[in-house]
N, C-alpha and C positions, 0 to 999 in steps of 0.2 A: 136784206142785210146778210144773209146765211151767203145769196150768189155773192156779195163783196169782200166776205171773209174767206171765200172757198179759192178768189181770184188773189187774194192776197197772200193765203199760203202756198197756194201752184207757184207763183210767181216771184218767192221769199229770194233770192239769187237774185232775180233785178231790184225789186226793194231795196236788199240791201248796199247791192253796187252803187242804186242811184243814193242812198245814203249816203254811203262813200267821197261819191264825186261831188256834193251838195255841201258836205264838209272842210274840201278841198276848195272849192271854191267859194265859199262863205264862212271863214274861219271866224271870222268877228261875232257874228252868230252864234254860232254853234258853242264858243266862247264863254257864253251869258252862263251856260247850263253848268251846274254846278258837278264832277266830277263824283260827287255823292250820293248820287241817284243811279250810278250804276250796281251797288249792291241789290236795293229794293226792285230793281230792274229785272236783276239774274233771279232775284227769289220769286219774282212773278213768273218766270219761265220753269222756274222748277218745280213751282205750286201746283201749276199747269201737269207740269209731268206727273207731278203726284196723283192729279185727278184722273190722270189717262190711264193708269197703270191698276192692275188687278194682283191680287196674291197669286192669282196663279200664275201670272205673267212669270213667277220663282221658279212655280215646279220644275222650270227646264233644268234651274240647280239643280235639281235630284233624281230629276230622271236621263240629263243629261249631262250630269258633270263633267265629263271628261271636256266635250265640246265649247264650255263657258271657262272651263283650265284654261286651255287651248287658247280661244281667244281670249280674255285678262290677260295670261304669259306675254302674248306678242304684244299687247295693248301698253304694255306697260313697260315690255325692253323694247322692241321696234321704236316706238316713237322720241322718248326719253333719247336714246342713244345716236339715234338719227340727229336728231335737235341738236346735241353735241358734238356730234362729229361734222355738219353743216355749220355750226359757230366758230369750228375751229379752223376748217377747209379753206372760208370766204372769210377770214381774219377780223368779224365781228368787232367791234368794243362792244365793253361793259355791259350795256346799259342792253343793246339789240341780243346778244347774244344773252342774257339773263332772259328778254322775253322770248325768246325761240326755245328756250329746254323749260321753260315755264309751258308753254303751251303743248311741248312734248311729255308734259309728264302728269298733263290735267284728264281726265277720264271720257271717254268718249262721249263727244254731243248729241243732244235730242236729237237734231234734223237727219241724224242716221237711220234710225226705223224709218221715217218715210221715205230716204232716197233707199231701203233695203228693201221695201214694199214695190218700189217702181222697178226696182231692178229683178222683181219676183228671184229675192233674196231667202233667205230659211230667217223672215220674221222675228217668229221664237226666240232663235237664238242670239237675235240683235236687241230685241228687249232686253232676255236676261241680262246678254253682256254689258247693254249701259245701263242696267241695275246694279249690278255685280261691281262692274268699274265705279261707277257712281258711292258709293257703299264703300268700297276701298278707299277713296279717293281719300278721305282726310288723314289716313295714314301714310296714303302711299306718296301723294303728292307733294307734302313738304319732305319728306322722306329723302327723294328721289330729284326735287329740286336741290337740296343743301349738297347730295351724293355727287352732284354734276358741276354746281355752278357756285357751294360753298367754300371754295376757297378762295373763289376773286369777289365774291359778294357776301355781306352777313345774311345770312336766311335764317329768320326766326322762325324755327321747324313748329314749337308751338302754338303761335299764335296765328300761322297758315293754316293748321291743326281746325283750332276756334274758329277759323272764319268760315273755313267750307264749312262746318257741321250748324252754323248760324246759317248761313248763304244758300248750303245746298240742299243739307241731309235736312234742316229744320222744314224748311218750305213743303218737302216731298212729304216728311210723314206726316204735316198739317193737310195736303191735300187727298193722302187716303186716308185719313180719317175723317175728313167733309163729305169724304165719293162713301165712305160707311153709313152716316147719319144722316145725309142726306141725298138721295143718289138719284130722287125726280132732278135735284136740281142740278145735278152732276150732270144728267143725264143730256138738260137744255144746254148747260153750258160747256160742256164735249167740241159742239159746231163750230164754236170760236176761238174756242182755245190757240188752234193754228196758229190763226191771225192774229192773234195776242201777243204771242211769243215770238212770229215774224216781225212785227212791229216793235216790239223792247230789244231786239236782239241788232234790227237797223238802229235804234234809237241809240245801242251803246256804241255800233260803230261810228256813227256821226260825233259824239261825244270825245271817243278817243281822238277820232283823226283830225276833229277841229282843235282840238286842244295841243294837237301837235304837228301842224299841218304845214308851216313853214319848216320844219327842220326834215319832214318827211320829202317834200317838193326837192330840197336841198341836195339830198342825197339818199331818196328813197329806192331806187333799182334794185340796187340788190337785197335791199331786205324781203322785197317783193317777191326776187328769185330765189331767195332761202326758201321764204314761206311756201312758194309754189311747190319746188322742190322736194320740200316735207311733207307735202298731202302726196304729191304723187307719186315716193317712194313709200309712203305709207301703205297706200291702193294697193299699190304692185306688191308689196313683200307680204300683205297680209294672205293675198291671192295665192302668192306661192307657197306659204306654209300650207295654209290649206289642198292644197296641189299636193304636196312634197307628203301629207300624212293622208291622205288617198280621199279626203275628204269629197263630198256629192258635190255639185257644181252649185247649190243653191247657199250651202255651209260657206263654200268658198267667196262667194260673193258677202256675203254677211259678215264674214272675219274683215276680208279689205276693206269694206268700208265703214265696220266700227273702227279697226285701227287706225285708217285714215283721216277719220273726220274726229276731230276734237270738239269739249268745250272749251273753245276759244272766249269765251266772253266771262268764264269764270278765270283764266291764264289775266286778264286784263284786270279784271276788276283785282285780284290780288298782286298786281303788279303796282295798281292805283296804292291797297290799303297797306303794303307791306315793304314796297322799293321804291316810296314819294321821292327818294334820291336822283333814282333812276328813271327819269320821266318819261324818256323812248323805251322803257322797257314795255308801256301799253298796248306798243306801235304790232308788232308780231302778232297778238291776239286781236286785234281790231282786222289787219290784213286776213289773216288766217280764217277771219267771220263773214270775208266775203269771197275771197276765192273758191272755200272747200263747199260753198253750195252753188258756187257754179261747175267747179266738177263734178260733186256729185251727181246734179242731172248729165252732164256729159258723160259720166260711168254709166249712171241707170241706166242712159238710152244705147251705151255700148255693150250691153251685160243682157237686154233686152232682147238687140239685134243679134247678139250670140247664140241667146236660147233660139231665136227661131229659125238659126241656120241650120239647128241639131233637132230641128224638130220635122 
């Protein structure tokens, strides 16, 4: 069981693509599933994170603050602003360019510590920063969506507020308080978690993309090349600031790909609870949930290759 879950989360990128295409091609299906199971979905992955996650996982706050400034700052204008300026460039409606700064202004996703770990990344400072980010988020994120995208859409800054601190923040401090009281059991269920959270994470993109799966076919390209677009000016500019403030090469690596990589499946599900108006506005975060972990292995293994040309 342990080798099934260990092959499941190596392989979370093709999961989730074949999710994807399984969506695409079986929309009737995918149909059935009620679009309301994508919150208790996201809370299972964050519960996960809760269990993984240690108090000292913070100390980096304080013994490293400048470096978790550093990255939140670019976390939170690079991608946001990117998202905007990409909705504007490729002439967007409504509804797509709502889910593109939606997913620009959500806090960096899990699956970044582990593409930070393959990239022998500075760790550390990719936990703190999706703590840090994560933590921010329910301020920063309706905040920072209404700042962008509230004058062509109503963004109820509130009640996006309530949902990540139900969705997101709630999930995490139940799971370190379970890893406190009880932490044999933590302990056993560490091994799976992965794959738990690989599997809910395909489960929401199938969801999304069946449920909108004809209008994507229709004229899905270039949303596809926003999205891409947006992870991998992410990569690159987080790369460079760290460059640019004389940052180690490992710091460097762990800035790009917390900026790069979003939670994109929290950008969907509040897209779901918040703009039912705007239906393709899911479409950007469902996309964004299977591209950015197939670049991320393609960064790891170029980040990888780079340490050992310098080595």
């Amino acid at each position: 069981m342990k080798k099934l879950c260990h092959y499941i989360s190596e392989y979370m990128g093709v999961l989730v693509l074949a999710a994807a295409l399984l969506a695409l091609a079986l929309p009737s299906v995918l149909q059935q599933i009620p679009t309301t199971v994508i919150n208790p979905l996201l809370g299972i992955i964050m519960f996960g994170m809760g269990l993984t996650l240690n108090l000292k996982d913070f100390k980096i706050v304080f013994s490293r603050p400048k470096d978790v400034i550093v990255g939140c700052l670019a976390q939170f204008t690079i991608m946001p602003l990117l998202a905007w300026g990409l909705a504007k460039a490729f002439q967007l409606d409504e509804a797509l360019a709502l889910g593109v700064v939606l997913v620009g202004c959500c806090p960096g996703g899990t699956a970044s510590n582990v593409i930070t770990y393959l990239a022998k990344g500075d760790l550390a400072l990719s936990v703190g920063m999706t703590g840090v980010s994560t933590l921010l988020a329910p301020l920063l994120t309706p905040l920072l969506t209404w700042a962008l995208a509230g004058k062509s859409v109503d963004v109820d800054v509130a009640g996006m507020l309530l949902s990540i601190l139900w969705v997101v923040i709630l999930p995490i401090v139940v799971g370190l308080l379970v890893k406190a009281l009880w932490p044999k059991f933590t302990e056993k269920a560490v091994d799976y978690l992965p794959a738990i959270s690989s599997l809910a994470i395909a489960t929401i993109v199938a969801i999304v993309i069946g449920a909108n799966a004809n209008k994507l076919l229709a004229g899905g390209l270039v949303i596809v090349v926003v999205v891409m677009l947006h992870n991998l000016c992410g990569l690159s500019l987080g790369y460079l600031i760290g460059r640019l403030l004389g940052l180690s090469e490992p710091k460097k690596r762990a800035i790009s790909i917390e900026v790069g990589m979003q939670n994109s499946g929290l950008a969907s599900s509040l897209a779901t609870l918040h703009f039912a108006a705007y239906p393709l506005a899911t479409i950007p975060g469902a996309i964004f949930s299977v591209w950015h972990n197939i670049s991320g292995a393609m960064v790891a293994r170029l980040y990888t290759r780079k340490r050992l040309a310098y080595s």
